[in-house]
N, C-alpha and C positions, 0 to 999 in steps of 0.2 A: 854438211850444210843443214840449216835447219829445215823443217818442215811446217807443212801448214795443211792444216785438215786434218785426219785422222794419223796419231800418231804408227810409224810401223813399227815399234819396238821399244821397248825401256832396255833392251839389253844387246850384247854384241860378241859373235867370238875370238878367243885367242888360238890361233894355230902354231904348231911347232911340226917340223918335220925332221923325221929322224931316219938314217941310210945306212944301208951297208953292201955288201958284195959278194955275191953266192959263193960256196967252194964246194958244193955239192955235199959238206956235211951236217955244216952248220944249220940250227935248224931253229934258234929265239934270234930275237932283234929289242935289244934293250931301249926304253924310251925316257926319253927325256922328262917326259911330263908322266904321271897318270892319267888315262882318261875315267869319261864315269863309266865307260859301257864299252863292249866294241864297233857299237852304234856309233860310238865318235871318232873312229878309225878307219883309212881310206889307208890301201897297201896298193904300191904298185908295181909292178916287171918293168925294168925297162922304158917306163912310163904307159904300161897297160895295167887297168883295173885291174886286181883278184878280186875274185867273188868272196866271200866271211864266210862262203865253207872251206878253202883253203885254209886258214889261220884261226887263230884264237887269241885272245886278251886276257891276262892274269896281274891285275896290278899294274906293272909300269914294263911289260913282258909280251912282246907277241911271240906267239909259237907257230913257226908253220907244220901244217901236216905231212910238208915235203920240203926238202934241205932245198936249198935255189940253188941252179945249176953254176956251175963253174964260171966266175965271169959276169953273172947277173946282175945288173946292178939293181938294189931294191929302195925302196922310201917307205915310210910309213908318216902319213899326215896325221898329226894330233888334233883334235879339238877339246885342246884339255883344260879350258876355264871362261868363265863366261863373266864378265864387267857390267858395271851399270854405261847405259849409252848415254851418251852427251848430248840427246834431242833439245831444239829450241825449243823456248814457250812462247805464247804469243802475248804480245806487248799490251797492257790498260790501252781499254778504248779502240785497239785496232781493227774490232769487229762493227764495222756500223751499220746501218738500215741497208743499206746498199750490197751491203756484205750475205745477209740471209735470202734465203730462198724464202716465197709466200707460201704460207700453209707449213714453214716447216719447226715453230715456235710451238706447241702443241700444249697441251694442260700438264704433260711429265714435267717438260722445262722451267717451267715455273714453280717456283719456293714458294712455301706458305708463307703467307701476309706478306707477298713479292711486291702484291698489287696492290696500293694506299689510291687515299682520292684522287692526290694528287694526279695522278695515272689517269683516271680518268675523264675526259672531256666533257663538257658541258651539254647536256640532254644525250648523251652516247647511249643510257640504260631507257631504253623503253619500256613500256610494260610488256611487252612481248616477252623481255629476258627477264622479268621478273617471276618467279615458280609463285602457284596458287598457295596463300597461307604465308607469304614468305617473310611478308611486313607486317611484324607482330607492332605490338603499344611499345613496346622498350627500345623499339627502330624508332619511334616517332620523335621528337625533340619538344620540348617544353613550348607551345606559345607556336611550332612551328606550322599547325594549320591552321590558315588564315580565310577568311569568310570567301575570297576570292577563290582559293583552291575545292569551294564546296561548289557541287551544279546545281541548279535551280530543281527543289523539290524534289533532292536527294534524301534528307534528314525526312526521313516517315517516321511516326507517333512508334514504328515497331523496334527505332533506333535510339529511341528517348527512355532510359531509364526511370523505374518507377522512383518519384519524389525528385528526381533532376532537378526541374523546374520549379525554381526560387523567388520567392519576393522581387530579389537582387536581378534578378535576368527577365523581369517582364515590367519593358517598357510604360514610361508615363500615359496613361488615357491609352494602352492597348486592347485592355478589355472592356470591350463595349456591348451593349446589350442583346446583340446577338452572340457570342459569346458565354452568355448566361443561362443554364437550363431554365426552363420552368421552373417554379415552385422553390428552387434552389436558396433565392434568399428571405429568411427566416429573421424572427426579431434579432436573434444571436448574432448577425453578422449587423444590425445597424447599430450606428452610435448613438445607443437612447437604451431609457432600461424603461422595463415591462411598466404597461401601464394598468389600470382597474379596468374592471366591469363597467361599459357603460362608454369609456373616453374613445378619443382622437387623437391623430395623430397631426402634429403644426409643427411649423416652421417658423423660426422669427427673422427668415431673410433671409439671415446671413450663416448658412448650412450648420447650424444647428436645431435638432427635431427634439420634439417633448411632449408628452400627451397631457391631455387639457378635456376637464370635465364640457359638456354641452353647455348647462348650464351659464357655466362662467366664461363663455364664449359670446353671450346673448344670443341664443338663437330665437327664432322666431317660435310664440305659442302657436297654440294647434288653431284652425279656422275657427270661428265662432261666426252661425248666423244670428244675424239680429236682425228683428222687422217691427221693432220702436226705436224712442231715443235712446241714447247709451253713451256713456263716458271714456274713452277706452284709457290704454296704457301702453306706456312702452313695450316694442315687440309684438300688440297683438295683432292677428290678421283678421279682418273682419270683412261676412259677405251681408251686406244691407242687402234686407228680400224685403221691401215696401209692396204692398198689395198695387192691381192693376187699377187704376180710377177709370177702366171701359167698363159700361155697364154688362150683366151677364144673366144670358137664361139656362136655366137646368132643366131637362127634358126627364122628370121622374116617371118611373113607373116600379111594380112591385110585384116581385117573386119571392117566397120561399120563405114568406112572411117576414122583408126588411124592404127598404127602400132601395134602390137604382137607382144612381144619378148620372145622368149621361151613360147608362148603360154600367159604372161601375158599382160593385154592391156597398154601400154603406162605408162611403170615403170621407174621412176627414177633412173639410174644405178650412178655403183660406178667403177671408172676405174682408173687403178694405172700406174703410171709415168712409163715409159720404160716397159711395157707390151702388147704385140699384143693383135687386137680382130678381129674377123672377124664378118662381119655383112653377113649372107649368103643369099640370095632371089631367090630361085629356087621355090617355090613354086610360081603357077601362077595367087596368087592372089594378088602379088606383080606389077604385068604388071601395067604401067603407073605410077609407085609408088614408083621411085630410093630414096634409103636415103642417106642422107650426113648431115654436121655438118654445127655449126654458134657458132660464138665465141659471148662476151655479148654485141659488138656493130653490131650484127646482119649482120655482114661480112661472108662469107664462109671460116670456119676453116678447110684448106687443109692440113697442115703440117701432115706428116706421112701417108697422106692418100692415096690408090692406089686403084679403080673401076676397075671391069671387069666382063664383058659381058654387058645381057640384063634384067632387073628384069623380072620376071617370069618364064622364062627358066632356063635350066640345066645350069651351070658354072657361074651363077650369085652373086657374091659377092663383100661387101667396105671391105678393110681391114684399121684398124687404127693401127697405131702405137706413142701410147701416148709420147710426144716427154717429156723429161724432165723438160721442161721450160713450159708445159703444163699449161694455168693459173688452179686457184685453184675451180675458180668459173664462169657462165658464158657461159661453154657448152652445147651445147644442139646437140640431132636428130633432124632432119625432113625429110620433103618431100619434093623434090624442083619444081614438079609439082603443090602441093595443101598446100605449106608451114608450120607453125609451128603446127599447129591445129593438125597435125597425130602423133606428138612427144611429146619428154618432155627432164627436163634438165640432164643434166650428171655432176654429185660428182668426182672429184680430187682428189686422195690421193698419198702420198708416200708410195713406197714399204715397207723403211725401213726410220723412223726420230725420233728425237732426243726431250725426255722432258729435260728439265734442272730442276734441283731443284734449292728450293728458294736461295738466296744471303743473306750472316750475318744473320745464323738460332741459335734461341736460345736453350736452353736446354729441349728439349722434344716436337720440333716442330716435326711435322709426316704429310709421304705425302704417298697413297695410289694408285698404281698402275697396273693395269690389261690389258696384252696385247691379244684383242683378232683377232686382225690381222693377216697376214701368213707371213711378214717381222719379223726380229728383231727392239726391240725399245734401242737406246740407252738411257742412264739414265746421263745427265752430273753433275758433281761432284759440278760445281760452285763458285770454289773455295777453297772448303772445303775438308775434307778428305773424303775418303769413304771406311769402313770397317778399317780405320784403315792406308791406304796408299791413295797417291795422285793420284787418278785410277779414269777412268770413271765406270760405268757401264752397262751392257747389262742385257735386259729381251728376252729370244723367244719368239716365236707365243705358245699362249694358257698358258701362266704363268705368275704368280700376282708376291706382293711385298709389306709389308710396310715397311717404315722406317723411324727410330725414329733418333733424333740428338742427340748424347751423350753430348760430347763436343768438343774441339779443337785437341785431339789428337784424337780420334776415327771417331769424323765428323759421319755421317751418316751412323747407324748401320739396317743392315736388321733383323728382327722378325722371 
């Protein structure tokens, strides 16, 4: 019959039995078969065992060590060849899940590369069964790690290769100016090449940059005071300083042999066309030390001037009266006892004068203006229109102005 489970045997034996019948002399018993041994011989009396120290095996020959008595009858059982056995095999397929014991499939039982994907189910490998190092680059598959399979601020700067990061892989308008070291960008990185000594850098709107002398920009000249009339011109900036038309006293006295005016030593004054001053010297250390004026060819400038008393005494004062024809430059204080050395010169201004603007101005010429004198400045038109009609105009004391040139029917517009 077949079997199942562990085979008992690939093999089987063949018996032969061989007899005979004592006469008390006879002493071999001839056998049919050879056996291998006398291991494979089984003698009996009568049908009782002999023991193998009674007899012997020589080829196909037993020999007893004693003749069998008279009448005995004797066997000798051969086991003298051995067959292949005619065990079943077990049928394809008759082993199924049901069939095995759990736990008893083992890592021996299995053939290398037994076990394909297929075999395996879907999420079965956790990382638990995965050994440390086990998933090299050449486990990975082309394309197969996808943004999803990354955790949020996993990828650290210690996992980015140096020079990784390409043109190609950084996003439109990603790098934004935080992003940017300091100092980082250099002419080299902008699109414009070096420019001279001197220039700037502009824009014409539409993201392209180019450098452009000052000059040829218009910018504005440097301030210019003026405290008469004056013409100007495109670009300039101009601060009108017209003198104060309030009448003024100077409280002189004298140390260290020069004049004090108001306490300061021998200042430069500014004194406006039709305006009284009085120069007062009642203090007594004016004694010996009368002032009065010299025009710039060192003559004594009288005009409008009237003395009275004695310097250092009580009711001691010059009074001037800046005539209008006053020159502009060229005046001076002194002492007429110890002359020029205790004075100094005196500034000319008009109360109230006139800038003119430029003549034949083009479109977008501009002139800048700041009155800070205590006259009004007039502004002449030159020609042209201003605001719009054929008008001069006025600036007060303490108020600016620029103005731009439209064209010919606006003329010169105020900002």
């Amino acid at each position: 019959m077949p079997f199942l489970g562990t085979t008992p045997g690939t093999k089987e034996a063949d018996f032969s039995i061989n007899t005979m019948t004592g006469d008390n002399s006879d002493t071999t018993l001839s056998l049919s078969k050879t056996p291998a041994n006398e291991n494979f011989v089984q003698v009996y009396y009568d049908g009782v065992y002999q023991h193998k120290d009674t007899f012997s095996v020589a080829g196909n020959t037993v020999t007893f060590s004693t003749a069998p008595a008279t009448g005995v009858k004797v066997e000798a059982i051969v086991m003298s060849e051995v067959v292949a056995s005619s065990v079943a095999t077990i049928n394809d397929d008759a082993v199924t899940t049901a069939k095995i014991l759990n736990a008893n499939v083992t890592t021996a039982k299995i053939a290398d590369d037994a076990i394909t994907s297929a075999k395996i189910a879907d999420d079965a490998i956790t990382s638990a069964l995965i050994a440390d190092d086990a998933i090299t680059s050449a486990k990975i598959a082309d394309d197969a790690i996808t943004s999803a399979l990354i955790a949020d601020d996993a990828i650290t700067s210690a996992l980015i290769a140096d020079d990784a990061i390409t043109t190609a892989l950084i996003a439109d308008d990603a790098v934004a100016a935080a992003q940017i070291a300091d100092n980082s960008v250099d002419i080299a990185r902008l699109n414009v090449s070096d420019g001279s000594n001197g220039q700037f850098l502009r824009t014409n709107g539409s993201g392209t940059l180019s450098f452009a002398t000052v000059s040829a920009e218009k910018a504005y000249n440097d301030w210019a005071v003026k405290t008469t009339a004056y013409t100007a011109s495109n670009r300039d900036q101009l601060i009108a300083n017209g003198g104060s038309s309030v009448a003024k006293t100077y409280a002189v006295t004298v140390a260290s042999g020069v004049f004090y005016l108001d306490g300061v030593s021998q200042p430069v004054i500014t004194l406006t066309r039709g305006v009284t001053y009085t120069f007062t010297q009642t203090d007594n250390t004016n004694s010996n030390h009368p002032i009065a004026f010299k025009d710039s060819g060192g003559s004594s400038y009288t005009t409008g001037v009237t003395s009275s008393g004695t310097p250092g005494n009580a009711g001691a004062n010059t009074v001037l009266v800046l005539a209008a024809n006053a020159p502009v430059a060229g005046l001076r204080y002194y002492c007429t006892v110890h002359g020029n050395g205790m004075g100094n010169t005196i500034n000319v201004v008009d109360d109230d004068f006139t800038i003119t603007l430029p003549s034949s101005p083009s479109a977008g010429n501009t002139v800048v203006i700041k009155n800070v004198g205590s006259g009004t400045t007039t502004i002449a038109r030159n020609g042209s229109n201003f605001e719009g009609a054929a008008q001069d105009g006025t600036l007060n004391a303490t108020k600016g102005t620029q103005l731009v040139y439209v064209d010919s029917t606006l003329g010169w517009k105020e900002l």
